[in-house]
N, C-alpha and C positions, 0 to 999 in steps of 0.2 A: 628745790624751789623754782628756777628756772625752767624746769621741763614743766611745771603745772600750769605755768604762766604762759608758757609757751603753747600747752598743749590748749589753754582755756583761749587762746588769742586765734588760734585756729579752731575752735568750736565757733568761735562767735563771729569770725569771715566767714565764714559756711553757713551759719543762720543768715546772715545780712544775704547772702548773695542767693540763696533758697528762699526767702522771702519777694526776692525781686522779679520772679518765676523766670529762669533762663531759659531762653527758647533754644540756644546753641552756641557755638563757637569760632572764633576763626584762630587759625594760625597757619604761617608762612600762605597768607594772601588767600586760603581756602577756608568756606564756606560750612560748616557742618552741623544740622537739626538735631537737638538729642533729646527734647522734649515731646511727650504723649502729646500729641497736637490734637487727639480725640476730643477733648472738651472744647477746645479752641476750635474747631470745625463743624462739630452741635452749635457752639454759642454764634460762630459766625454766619451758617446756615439756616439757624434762626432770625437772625437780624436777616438776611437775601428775604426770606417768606413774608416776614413784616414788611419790607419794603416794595411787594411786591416781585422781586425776581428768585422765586424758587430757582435753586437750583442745586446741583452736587458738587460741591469743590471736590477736585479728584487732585490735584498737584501743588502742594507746597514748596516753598524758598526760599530762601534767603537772597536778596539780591542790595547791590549798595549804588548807589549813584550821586554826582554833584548836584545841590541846590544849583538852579539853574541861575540867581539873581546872586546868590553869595560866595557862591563857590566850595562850600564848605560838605565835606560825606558826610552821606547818610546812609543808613540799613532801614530793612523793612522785612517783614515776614509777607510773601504776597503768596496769597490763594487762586486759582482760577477752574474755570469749570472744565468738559469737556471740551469744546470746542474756543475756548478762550474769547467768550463773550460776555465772561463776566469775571471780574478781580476785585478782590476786596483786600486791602493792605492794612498793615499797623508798624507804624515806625518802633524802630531795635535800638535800645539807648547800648554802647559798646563798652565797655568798661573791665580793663584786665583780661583782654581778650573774649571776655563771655558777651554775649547779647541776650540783653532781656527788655521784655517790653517797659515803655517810661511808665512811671507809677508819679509823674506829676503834667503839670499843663505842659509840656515841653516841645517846642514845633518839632517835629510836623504832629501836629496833635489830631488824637480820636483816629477811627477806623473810617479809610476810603473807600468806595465804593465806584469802580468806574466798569458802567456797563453798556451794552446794546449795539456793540460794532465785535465781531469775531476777528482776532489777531490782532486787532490795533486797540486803542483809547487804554492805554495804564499806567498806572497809577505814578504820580513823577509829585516835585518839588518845586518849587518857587518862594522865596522871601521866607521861608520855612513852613508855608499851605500849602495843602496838596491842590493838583489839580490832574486833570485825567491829559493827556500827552498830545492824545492826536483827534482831528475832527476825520470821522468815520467816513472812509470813500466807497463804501457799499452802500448802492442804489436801495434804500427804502430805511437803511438803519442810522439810528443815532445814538453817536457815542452820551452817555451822562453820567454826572458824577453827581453822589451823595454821601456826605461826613458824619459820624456820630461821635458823640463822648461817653460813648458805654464802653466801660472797661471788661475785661475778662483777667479775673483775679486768685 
C-alpha cells in the first residue's frame, strides 16, 4: 500500500512540474537548457516579425541577475540574434531546482524585447519591470524596449 501511494505521489510531481513547461536546471550554481526551445524560437521569432524586427535568434540561455531596486534573483531564458542587436527574454520562475517559465502575472512579467544597439541594451530588472540596461553608444542606433503578455504554453 505504501509503495502505490508513494509510487502515485511521484506520478503526480511529475505531471505538476511537466505541466509548468521546464525550460532547464540548475545545480551546484550551474545553468543547464534541457528543453526543445524549437517552438519557443518559432513562437518568439514570430512575435520579432510582428514587431517589426525580423530577425534569427541563433543563442539561447539561461542567465540570473539581481533586481536592481529589490535585490532579490532572478532567471530569464534570454534569446539574441547574430550580432546581438536584438534580445528578447522571459522570466524563469526556479522551484526545486528546475526553471520554468511563470504560468501567472508574476514580475518580471511577459516577454521583453530589447533592440536596435549591437552588444549593449539587455534585458535587466527593476522593482520587478523589465527595462533594457543601457542607452546605445553607437552613432546612429537606439537601444528600445518592447513587452508582451503572450505566453508560450
Amino acid at each position: 500500500m505504501k509503495k502505490i501511494l508513494l509510487i502515485a505521489v511521484c506520478i503526480l510531481g511529475t505531471v505538476s512540474i511537466a505541466s509548468a513547461q521546464v525550460i532547464g536546471f540548475i545545480k551546484n550554481t550551474q545553468s543547464r537548457i534541457t528543453a526543445n526551445l524549437d517552438p519557443i524560437k518559432a513562437e518568439w521569432e514570430k512575435l520579432l516579425k510582428d514587431q517589426g524586427n525580423e530577425a534569427v535568434l541563433t543563442n539561447f540561455e539561461i542567465q540570473s541577475g539581481a533586481d536592481r531596486e529589490t535585490g532579490k534573483t532572478y532567471y530569464l531564458l534570454l534569446a539574441t540574434n547574430r550580432n546581438k542587436s536584438i534580445k528578447v527574454a522571459r522570466g524563469l520562475l526556479l522551484k526545486a531546482g528546475n526553471l520554468s517559465f511563470y504560468k501567472e502575472e508574476v514580475k518580471p512579467f511577459g516577454i521583453v524585447v530589447c533592440s536596435g544597439c549591437a552588444g549593449a541594451c539587455s534585458p535587466d530588472v527593476s522593482g520587478g519591470n523589465w527595462f533594457c540596461d543601457s542607452e546605445c553608444q553607437i552613432e546612429g542606433q537606439k537601444c528600445t524596449k518592447s513587452t508582451t503578455i503572450d505566453w508560450i504554453d
